[in-house]
N, C-alpha and C positions, 0 to 999 in steps of 0.2 A: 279301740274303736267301740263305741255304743252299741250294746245289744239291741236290734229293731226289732225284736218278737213283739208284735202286740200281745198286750195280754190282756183279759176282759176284767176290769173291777167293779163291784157292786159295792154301793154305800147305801146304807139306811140314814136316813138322819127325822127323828120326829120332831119335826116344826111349824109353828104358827106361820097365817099368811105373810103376819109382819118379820116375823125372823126369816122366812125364805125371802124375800122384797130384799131385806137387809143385807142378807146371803149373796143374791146375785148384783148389788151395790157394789160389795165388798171384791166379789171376783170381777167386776167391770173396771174397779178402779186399777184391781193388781196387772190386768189385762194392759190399761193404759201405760201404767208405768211399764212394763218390759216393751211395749211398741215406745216407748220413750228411748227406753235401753238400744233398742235395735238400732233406729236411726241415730240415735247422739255415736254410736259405734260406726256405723256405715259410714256416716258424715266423715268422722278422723280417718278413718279405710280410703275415703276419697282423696282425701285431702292431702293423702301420703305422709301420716303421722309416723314418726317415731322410724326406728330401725327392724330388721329384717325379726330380729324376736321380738320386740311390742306390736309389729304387727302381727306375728301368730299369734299372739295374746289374744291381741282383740277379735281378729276372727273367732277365737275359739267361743270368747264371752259373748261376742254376737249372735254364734250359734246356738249357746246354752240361752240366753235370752229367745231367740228365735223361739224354741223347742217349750220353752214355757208359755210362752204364747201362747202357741197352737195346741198347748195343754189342756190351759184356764178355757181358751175360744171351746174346745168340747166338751170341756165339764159346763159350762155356760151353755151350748146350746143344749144338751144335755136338761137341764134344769128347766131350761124355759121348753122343751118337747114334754115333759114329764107333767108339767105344770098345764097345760094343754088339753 
């Protein structure tokens, strides 16, 4: 089981306007793809892919996908509060 303790992390990072802009590109796109991930995985979930252990599989990948999601989405709004 995953440990849920939030824990508080602090980044410095010294950057131009054009390297933060580039910054949070780069986290919107990584963002997209795992919401790519989520639903190409829900969709086979639906669909009744595969046998009783590829569908653990994919739940699990689902979840780990889920989880980065809502990683990048806080370091994202993170950056655009900051920027603010």
């Amino acid at each position: 089981m995953t440990d849920r303790t939030a824990r508080q992390v602090e980044l410095r990072l010294d950057l131009t306007d054009a390297e933060l802009a580039e910054l949070e590109r780069a986290l919107l796109k990584a963002r997209a793809t795992e919401l790519g991930e989520i639903r190409r995985r829900q969709v086979r979930l639906s669909a009744g892919y595969g046998d009783g252990t590829t569908r653990e599989s994919l739940e699990d990948e689902a979840s780990r996908a889920q989880l980065r999601y809502d990683v990048l989405s806080t370091l994202i709004d993170a950056l655009k509060a900051r920027a603010e």
